[in-house]
C-alpha positions, -999 to +999 in steps of 0.1 A: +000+000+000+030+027+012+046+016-027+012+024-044+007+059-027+046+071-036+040+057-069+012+081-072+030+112-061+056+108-082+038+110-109+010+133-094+039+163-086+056+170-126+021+166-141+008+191-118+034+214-124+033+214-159+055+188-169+044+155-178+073+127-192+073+145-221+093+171-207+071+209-206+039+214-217+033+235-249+022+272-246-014+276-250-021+290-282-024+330-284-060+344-296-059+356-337-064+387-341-083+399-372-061+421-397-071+457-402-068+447-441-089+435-463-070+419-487-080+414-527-051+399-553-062+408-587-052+387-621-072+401-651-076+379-673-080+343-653-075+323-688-051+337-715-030+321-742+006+326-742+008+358-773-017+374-746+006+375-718+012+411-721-018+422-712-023+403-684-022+425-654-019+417-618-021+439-588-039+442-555-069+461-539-067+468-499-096+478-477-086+494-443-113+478-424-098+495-395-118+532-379-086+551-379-060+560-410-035+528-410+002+524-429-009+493-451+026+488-459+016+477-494+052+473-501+056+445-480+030+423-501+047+392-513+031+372-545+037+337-546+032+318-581+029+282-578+044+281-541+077+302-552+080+343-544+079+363-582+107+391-582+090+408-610+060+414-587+088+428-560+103+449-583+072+463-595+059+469-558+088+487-544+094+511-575+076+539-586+058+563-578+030+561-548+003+586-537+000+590-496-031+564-493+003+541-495+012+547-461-018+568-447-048+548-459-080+567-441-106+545-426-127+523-450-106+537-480-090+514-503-063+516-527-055+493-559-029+488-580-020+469-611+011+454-633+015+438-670+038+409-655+022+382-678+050+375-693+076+374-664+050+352-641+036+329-663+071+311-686+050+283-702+014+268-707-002+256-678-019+264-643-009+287-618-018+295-584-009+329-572-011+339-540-009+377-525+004+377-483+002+411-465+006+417-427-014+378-419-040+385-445-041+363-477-060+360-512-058+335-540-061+331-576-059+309-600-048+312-635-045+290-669-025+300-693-033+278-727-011+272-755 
């Protein structure tokens, strides 16, 4: 009886301090927060042969869903094609010449902007998923390029 009762609290004392015999417990998962953004990838047209690459255009819309004037930092966006980043869509991003709704977008204001990158996205025929990743937000598109 005296051997069942130590065998108990020897167990009973890691386990109730947070360690069972797989060493510490994990941390308990922190509440999501909902982004400020609303996030919208755009890819006009969904379906295009390869001759019509060049006008394919891709871009971005984003909401600030937020009740004050928010830095979107659009220039962080990152476009994924098929699981791998596109410099082209970096490049285009981070050059130019923005008005100030790129870092001061007002409350329920949204800006957009698009690129011709057909040609430096899409190399050959086939599907391609693209997806748009700003500040936790995240939108999808898919696109077919044909022969």
């Amino acid at each position: 009886m005296t051997h069942r009762w130590w065998f108990a609290a020897a167990f009973a004392i890691p386990l109730a301090c947070g360690r069972g015999s797989d060493g510490p417990s994990p941390t308990p998962a922190k509440p999501m927060t909902m982004s400020p953004l609303d996030l919208k990838l755009l890819a006009d047209p969904a379906t295009l042969a390869m001759a019509d690459r060049p006008r394919f255009q891709v871009g971005f819309a984003i909401t600030n869903r937020s009740a004050s004037i928010i830095d979107p930092k659009a220039w962080d966006a990152v476009l994924l094609v098929n699981g791998q980043r596109a410099p082209a869509w970096d490049l285009a991003v981070q050059n130019g010449a923005h008005d100030d709704s790129w870092t001061h977008l007002p409350a329920n204001q949204t800006i957009s902007m698009s690129w011709p990158l057909g040609e430096a996205l899409f190399e050959a025929p086939g599907d391609y998923h693209l997806v748009l990743q700003l500040a936790g937000a995240e939108s999808k598109v898919d696109v077919r390029v044909t022969p």
